[in-house]
C-alpha positions, 0 to 999 in steps of 0.5 A: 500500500502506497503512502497516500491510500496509508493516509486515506485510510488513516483518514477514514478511520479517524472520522469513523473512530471521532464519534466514539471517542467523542462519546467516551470523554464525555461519559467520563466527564461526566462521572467525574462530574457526578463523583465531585457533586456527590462529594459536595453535597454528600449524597448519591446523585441520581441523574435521570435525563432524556434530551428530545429529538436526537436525530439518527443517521437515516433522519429518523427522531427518537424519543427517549422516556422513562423506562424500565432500564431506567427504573432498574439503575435508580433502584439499584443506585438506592438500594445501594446508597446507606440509610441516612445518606441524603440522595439527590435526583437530577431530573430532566424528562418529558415522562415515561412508562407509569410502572417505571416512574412509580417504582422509582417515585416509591424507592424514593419515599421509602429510602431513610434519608433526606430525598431532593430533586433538582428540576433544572428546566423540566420534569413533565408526567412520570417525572413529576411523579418522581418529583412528589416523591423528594422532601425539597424540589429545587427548581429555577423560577421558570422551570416546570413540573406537570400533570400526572393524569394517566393516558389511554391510547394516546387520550387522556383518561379524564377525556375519555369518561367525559366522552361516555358520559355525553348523550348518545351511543358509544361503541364497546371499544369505547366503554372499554376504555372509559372503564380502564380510564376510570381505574387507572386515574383512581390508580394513579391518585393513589399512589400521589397521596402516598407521596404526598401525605407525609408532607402536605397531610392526608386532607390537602394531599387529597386535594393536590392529588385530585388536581394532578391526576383528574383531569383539570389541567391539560396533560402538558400544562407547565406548572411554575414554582409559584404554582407549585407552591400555591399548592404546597409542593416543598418548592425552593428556588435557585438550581446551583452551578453545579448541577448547571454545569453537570447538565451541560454535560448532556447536551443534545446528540450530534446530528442537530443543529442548535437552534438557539445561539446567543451572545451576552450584550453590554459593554466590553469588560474593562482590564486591569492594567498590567503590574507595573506597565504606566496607565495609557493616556486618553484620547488619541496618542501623539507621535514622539518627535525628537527636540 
């Protein structure tokens, strides 16, 4: 093999290998990242992230949400963690399957030790359920937890029962699915009250509840902090930069665009002159003539 075919083919696997590479310094980033949190903090950290929209090589999007891979490694990150160990769970999610956030949100209430949840910017669905489960929510004022009524076939529960219950005929398919929708909504305000009634009190832990999961708010409402805490969440706002920072080691997957840039305006900051260098005179500099 001649020089430059040794070169083209050194090329092509420097692009092929790039990608893989790319991916292993920032998963150990990122455990190096957690491992210097839960030393400040600590506590086990708990990430649980899912970005949106990550774009495949044929074009295709794939949504990522909480799963039972996911339960799996959260329980056992629990189960692992000693009683009295504060645990702290970063969450960043659209939601998920609701047997996996239940497991998760029930290892969470049971666990002997202080439990906080971080919301950097969203935690909609199962992961607000997760969320319920924390002594403390740490939230940024425009950051969002949502609904957690149950979801038939792509429908809201609460839909479907007002659907059956409006005059008229209704097909066997959909009586089915108002009784399913009926039981998984008693399901699901349920176990919120579980959640809820250690901090809220079983009367009011009722009544957040039954706003959650009944069909008041639509599925994809963004609750606020202020919200949140009209209804007694224990919302405290202010994410710090650390966990900020550990976000912004899962950023979006290559093969995306960002569609936001930005640039800080204002004006340039002012240096401090160099030790022992004169202060520069204002204005426009003479030339130097000789006398």
């Amino acid at each position: 093999m001649d020089t430059a075919a040794l070169l083209v083919v050194v090329l092509v696997a420097a692009v092929l290998l790039q990608p893989a590479l790319q991916r292993q310094v920032l998963a150990a980033r990122r455990r190096r990242a957690l491992a210097r949190l839960a030393r400040l903090r600590g506590a086990t950290v708990i990430t649980l992230i899912h970005r949106q929209e990550s774009v495949s090589l044929l074009g295709l999007i794939h949504f990522r949400e909480i799963d039972l891979e996911d339960s799996e490694s959260v329980l056992r990150a629990i189960r692992e963690t000693p009683p009295g160990r504060p645990i702290e769970i970063v969450l960043h999610t659209p939601g998920g399957l609701v047997v996996a956030s239940s497991q998760i949100a029930t290892a969470l209430a049971d666990h002997d030790g202080p439990v906080t949840a971080v919301v950097p910017h969203y935690a909609m669905s199962g992961g607000t359920l997760i969320a319920l489960a924390a002594d403390r929510i740490v939230m940024d004022p425009h950051a969002a937890l949502g609904a957690i009524d149950p979801q038939i076939d792509g429908y809201p529960a609460s839909s479907i029962i007002a659907a059956v219950q409006a005059p008229g005929d209704h097909d066997d398919e959909t009586l089915i699915l108002a009784d399913v929708a009926r039981k998984a909504i008693r399901e699901t305000e349920h176990l919120a009250v579980l959640l809820l009634r250690p901090r809220l009190g079983d009367r009011r832990a009722r009544d957040v509840a039954a706003v959650l999961t009944g069909g008041t708010l639509t599925h994809d409402h963004a609750l606020t902090s202020r919200e949140l805490q009209g209804l007694g969440l224990p919302v405290v706002l202010g994410v710090p930069e650390e966990e900020r920072a550990l976000m912004r080691l899962f950023p979006q997957p290559r093969g995306r665009r960002p569609s936001i840039e930005y640039a800080p305006g204002g004006p340039a900051p002012v240096r401090p002159p160099r030790p022992g260098a004169p202060p520069r005179a204002r204005g426009r500099r003479r030339p130097h003539r000789p006398s």
